[in-house]
C-alpha positions in Angstrom: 183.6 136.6 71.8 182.0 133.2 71.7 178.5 132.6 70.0 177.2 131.2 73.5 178.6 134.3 75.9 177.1 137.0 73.8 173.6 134.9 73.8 174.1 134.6 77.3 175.2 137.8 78.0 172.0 139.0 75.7 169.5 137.1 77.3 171.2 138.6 81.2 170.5 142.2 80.0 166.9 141.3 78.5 166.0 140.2 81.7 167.5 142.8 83.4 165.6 145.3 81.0 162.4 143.6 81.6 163.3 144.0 85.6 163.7 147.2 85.5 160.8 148.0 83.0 158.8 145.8 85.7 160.3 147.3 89.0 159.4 150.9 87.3 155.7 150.2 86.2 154.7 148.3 89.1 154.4 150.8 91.7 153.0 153.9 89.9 150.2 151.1 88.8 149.9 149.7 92.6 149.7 153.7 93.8 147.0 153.8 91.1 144.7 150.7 92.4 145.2 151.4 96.0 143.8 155.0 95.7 141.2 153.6 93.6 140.1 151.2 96.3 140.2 153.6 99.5 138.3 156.3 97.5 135.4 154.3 95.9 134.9 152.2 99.5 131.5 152.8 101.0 132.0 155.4 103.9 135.4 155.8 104.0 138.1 157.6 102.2 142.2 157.8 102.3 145.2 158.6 101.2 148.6 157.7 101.5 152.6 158.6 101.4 153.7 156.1 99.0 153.3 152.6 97.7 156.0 150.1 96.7 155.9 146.7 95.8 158.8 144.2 95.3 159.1 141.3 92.8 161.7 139.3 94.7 160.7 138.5 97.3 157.0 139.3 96.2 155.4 142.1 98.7 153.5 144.8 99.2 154.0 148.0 101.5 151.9 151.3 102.3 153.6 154.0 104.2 151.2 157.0 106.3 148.0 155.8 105.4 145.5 157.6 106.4 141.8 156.7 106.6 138.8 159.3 107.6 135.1 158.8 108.0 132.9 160.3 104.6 131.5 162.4 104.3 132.9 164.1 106.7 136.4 163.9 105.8 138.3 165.0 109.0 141.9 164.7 107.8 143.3 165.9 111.2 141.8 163.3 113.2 141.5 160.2 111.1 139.7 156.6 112.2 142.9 155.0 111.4 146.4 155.8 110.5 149.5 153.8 110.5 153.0 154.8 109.8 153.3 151.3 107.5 151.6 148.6 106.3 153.6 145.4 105.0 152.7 142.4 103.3 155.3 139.6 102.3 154.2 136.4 100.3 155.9 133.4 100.4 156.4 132.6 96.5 157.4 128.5 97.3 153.5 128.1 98.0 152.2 129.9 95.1 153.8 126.9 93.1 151.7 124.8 95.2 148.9 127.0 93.9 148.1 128.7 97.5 148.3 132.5 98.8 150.6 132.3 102.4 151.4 136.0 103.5 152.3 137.6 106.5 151.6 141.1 107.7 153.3 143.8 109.6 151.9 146.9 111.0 154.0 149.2 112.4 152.6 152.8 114.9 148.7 151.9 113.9 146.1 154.1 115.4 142.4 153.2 115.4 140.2 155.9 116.9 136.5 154.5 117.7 133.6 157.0 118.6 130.4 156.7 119.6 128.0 159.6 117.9 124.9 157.8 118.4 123.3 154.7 121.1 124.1 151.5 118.6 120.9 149.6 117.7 120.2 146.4 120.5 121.1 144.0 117.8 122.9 144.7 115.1 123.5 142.2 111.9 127.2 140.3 112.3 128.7 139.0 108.9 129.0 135.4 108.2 132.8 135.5 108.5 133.3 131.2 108.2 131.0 131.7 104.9 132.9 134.4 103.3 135.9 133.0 104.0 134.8 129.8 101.9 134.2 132.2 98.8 138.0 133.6 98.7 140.7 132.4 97.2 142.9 129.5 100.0 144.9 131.4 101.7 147.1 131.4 104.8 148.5 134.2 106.5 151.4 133.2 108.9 151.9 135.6 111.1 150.0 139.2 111.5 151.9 141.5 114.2 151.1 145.1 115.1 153.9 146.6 117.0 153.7 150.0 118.9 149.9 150.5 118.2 147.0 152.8 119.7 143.3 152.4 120.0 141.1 155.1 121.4 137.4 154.6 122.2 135.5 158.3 122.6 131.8 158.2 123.4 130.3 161.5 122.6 126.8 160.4 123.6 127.7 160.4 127.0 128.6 163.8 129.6 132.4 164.4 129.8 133.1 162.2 126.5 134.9 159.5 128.2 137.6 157.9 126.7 139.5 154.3 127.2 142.7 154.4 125.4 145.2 151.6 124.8 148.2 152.3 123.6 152.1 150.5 123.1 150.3 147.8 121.8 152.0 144.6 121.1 150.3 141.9 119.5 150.7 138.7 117.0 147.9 136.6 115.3 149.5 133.0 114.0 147.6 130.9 111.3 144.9 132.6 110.1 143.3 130.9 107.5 140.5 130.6 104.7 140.5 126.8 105.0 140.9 124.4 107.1 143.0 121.8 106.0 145.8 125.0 105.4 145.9 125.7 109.2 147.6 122.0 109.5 145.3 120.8 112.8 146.4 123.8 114.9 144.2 126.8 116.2 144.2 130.8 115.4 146.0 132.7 118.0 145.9 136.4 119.3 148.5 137.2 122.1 149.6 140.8 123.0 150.4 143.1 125.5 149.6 147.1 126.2 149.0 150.1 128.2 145.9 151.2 129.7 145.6 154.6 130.3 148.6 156.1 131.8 149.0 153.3 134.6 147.7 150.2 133.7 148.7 147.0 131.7 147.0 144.8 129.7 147.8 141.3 128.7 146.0 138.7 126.4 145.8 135.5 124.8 143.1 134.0 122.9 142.8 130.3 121.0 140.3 129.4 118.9 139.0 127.4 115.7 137.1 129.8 113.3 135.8 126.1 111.4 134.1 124.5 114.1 130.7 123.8 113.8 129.9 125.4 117.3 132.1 128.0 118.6 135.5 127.1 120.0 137.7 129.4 121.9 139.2 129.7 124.8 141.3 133.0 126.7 142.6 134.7 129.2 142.9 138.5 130.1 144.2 140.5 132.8 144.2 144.1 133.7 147.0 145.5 136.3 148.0 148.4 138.3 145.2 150.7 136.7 144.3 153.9 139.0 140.9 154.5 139.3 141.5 158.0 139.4 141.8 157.4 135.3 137.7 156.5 135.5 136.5 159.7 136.7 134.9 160.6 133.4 133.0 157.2 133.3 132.4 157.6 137.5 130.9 160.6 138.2 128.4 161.3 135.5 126.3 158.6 136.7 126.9 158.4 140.1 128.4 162.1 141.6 131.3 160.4 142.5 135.0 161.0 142.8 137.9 157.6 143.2 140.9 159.6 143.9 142.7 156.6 145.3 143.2 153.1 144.7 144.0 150.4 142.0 141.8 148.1 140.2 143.5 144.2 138.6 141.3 142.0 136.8 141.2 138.8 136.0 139.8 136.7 133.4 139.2 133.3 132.4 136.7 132.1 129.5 136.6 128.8 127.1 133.6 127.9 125.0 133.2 124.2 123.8 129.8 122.7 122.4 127.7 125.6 122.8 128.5 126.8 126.1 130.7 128.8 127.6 132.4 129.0 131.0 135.0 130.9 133.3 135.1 133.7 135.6 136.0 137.3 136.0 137.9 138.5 139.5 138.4 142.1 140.1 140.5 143.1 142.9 140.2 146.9 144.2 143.2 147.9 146.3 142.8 151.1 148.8 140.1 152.5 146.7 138.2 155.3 148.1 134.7 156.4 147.0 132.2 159.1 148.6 129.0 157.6 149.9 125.8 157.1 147.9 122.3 155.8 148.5 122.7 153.7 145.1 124.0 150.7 144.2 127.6 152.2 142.0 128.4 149.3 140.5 124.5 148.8 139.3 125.3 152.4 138.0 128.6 151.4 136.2 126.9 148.5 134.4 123.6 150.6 133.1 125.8 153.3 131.5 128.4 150.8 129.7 127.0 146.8 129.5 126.9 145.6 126.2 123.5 144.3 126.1 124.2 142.0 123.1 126.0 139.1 124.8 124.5 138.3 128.3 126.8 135.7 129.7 127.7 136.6 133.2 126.1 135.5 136.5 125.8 138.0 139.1 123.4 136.3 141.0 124.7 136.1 144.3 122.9 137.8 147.3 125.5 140.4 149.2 128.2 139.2 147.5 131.9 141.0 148.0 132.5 141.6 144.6 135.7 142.6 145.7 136.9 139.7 146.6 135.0 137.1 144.7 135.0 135.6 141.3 132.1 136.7 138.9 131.2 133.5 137.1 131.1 133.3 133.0 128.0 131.1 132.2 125.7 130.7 129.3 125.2 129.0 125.7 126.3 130.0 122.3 123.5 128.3 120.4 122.4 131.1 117.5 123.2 129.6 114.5 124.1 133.5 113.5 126.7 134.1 116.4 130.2 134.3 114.9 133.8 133.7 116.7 135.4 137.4 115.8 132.5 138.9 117.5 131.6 136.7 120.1 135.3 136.6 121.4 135.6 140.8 121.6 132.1 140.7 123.3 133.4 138.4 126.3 136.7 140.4 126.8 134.9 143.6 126.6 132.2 142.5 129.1 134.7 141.0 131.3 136.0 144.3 131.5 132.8 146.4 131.9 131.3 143.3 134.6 135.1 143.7 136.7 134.5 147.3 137.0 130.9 147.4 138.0 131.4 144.1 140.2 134.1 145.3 142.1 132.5 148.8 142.7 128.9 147.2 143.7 129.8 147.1 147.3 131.7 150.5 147.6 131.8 152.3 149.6 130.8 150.5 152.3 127.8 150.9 154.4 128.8 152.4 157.6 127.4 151.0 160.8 125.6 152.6 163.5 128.2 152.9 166.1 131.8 152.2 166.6 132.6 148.0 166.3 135.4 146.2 167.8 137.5 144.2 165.5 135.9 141.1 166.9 132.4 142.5 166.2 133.5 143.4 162.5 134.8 140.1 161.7 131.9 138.3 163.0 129.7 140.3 161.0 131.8 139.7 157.9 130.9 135.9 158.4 127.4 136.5 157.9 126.0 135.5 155.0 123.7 138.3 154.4 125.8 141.4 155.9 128.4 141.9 152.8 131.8 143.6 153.4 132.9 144.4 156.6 131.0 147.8 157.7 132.9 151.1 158.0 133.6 152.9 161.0 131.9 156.3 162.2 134.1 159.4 162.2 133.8 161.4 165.5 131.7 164.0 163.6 129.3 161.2 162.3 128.3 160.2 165.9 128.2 163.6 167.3 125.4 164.6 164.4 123.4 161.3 165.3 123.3 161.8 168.9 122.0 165.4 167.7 119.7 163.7 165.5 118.7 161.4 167.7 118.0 163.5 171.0 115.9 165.8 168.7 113.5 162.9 167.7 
């Protein structure tokens, strides 16, 4: 055999050796660290099925990791668990002497409960600043497919819960610098389920380096029964929805310190019993967020119902940050569509019986609201009762 095929075939089986020596080493020692990490992190603890991590292409992938609140260490109902977690990194632009990576979560579930009422103001991390410490990185592409996120609040009667689930979503060109993102924005699309009837959608742009917050969004919720809201309903108000929809709509961008847009809920054949207080007010008290107060609901008698709540107000605290900011407009958009589109139900119901011509000339008037409704047969036999006893 020639001098040069036996080196060559020595050097193929050297690196073969070292491969293998490698490929064997490295995952026992990644197991090792990634325990390490989840175990000696401040409130938390997890575990996990197994770790493995590839050389070529270079990656990284957890499967069943679990996460649970310490010190209470509930392993049956974790914060979060997902069936796998992995990160791919794109070797061509570590010879550049940059991190890019993408990320792929597959069945995540994030459970969020409320134990106790959350301080007015609480302190927000300076994300832009921390991102300037770490090392330049992009990550390409983030996607969570077939997720779950539950929100319980225990401080309140009946527990309510909101839970999204079959979540879809993707977040392109995230990065720790701003000449890696190339000129073009962060964004978050996705699609779920709301409950067990409605569907969410969402898309959100936005440039985490901007000296004043810059993002812009839409969301919309559709088809959801309001029967699903009986937990958050009828604790504060003694009311029952047993019929009916609810879509909303929203709009938002914030340039230069301000932000603007609207918020349209639309209530289809809903059906309430009657109160003596406002039920949207109600709704509002028991879940506003009263951190970010951007929405004007200023309009005397306005038909919520019908009408587009307007998004107004500036973003000029030097300690307000994107993430944040962003999650606390979608969130209230959601909490001010609920409560806006109940405010005028049910509706007030008029004295006597109107024509149609009578109803719709009332609807005109500036200060009468939605159209009144209509005395049952039994309503106007107990007020002529009422009436001939007085």
């Amino acid at each position: 055999m020639p001098r040069w095929l036996r080196r060559s075939l020595l050097a193929v089986t050297i690196v073969i050796v070292v491969v293998v020596i490698i490929r064997l080493v490295l995952d026992p020692v990644a197991t090792h660290y990634t325990r390490q990490a989840l175990n000696d992190a401040e409130g938390i603890r997890g575990d996990f099925h197994s770790v493995h991590v590839t050389v070529f292409p270079p990656g990284y992938q957890i499967r069943r990791i679990k996460i649970v609140e310490h010190p209470r260490d509930d392993w049956k109902h974790p914060l979060f668990y997902a069936e796998r977690v992995a990160v791919r990194v794109d070797w061509r632009a570590l010879f550049h002497g940059r991190l890019a990576a993408g990320a792929r979560l597959d069945e995540p579930k994030l459970v969020i409960t409320t134990r106790e009422k959350a301080p007015e103001k609480a302190g927000i991390p300076d994300v832009r600043a921390a991102l300037g410490r770490v090392t330049p990185a992009r990550v390409d592409r983030v996607e969570i497919r077939d997720g779950e996120v539950l929100y319980r609040d225990l401080t309140a009667p009946r527990t309510p819960e909101i839970w999204l689930h079959d979540i879809e979503m993707a977040m392109e060109n995230l990065t720790t610098r701003p000449k890696l993102a190339g000129g073009r924005p962060v964004t978050v699309s996705g699609r779920a389920k709301l409950g067990r009837s409605g569907t969410v959608t969402l898309f959100v742009s936005a440039n985490p380096f901007a000296n004043k917050l810059a993002f812009e969004g839409e969301a919309a919720v559709k088809g959801w029964r309001v029967a699903e809201l009986f937990d958050l309903i009828e604790p504060a108000t003694d009311l029952q929805t047993p019929k009916g929809t609810l879509d909303l709509f929203a709009e938002f961008k914030a340039a230069a310190g301000a932000i603007s847009g609207g918020v349209k809920p639309v209530l289809k054949n809903v059906e309430v019993r009657p109160t003596e207080d406002n039920l949207g007010n109600k709704l509002k008290a028991w879940i506003a967020d009263e951190g970010l107060d951007l929405f004007s609901d200023r309009v005397p008698q306005r038909n919520a119902v019908a009408t587009v709540v307007p998004i107004k107000g500036k973003l000029e605290d030097p300690d307000i940050q994107l993430w944040p900011t962003v999650l606390g407009v979608v969130r209230n958009s959601f909490v001010e569509g609920i409560s806006s589109g109940f405010t005028h139900l049910p509706p007030k119901t008029a004295d006597k019986p109107q024509g149609k011509i009578e109803q719709a000339k009332d609807a005109l008037k500036k200060d009468e609201g939605p159209p009144k409704a209509q005395p049952t047969a039994q309503e106007q036999k107990q007020k002529q009762q009422k009436d001939e006893k007085q």
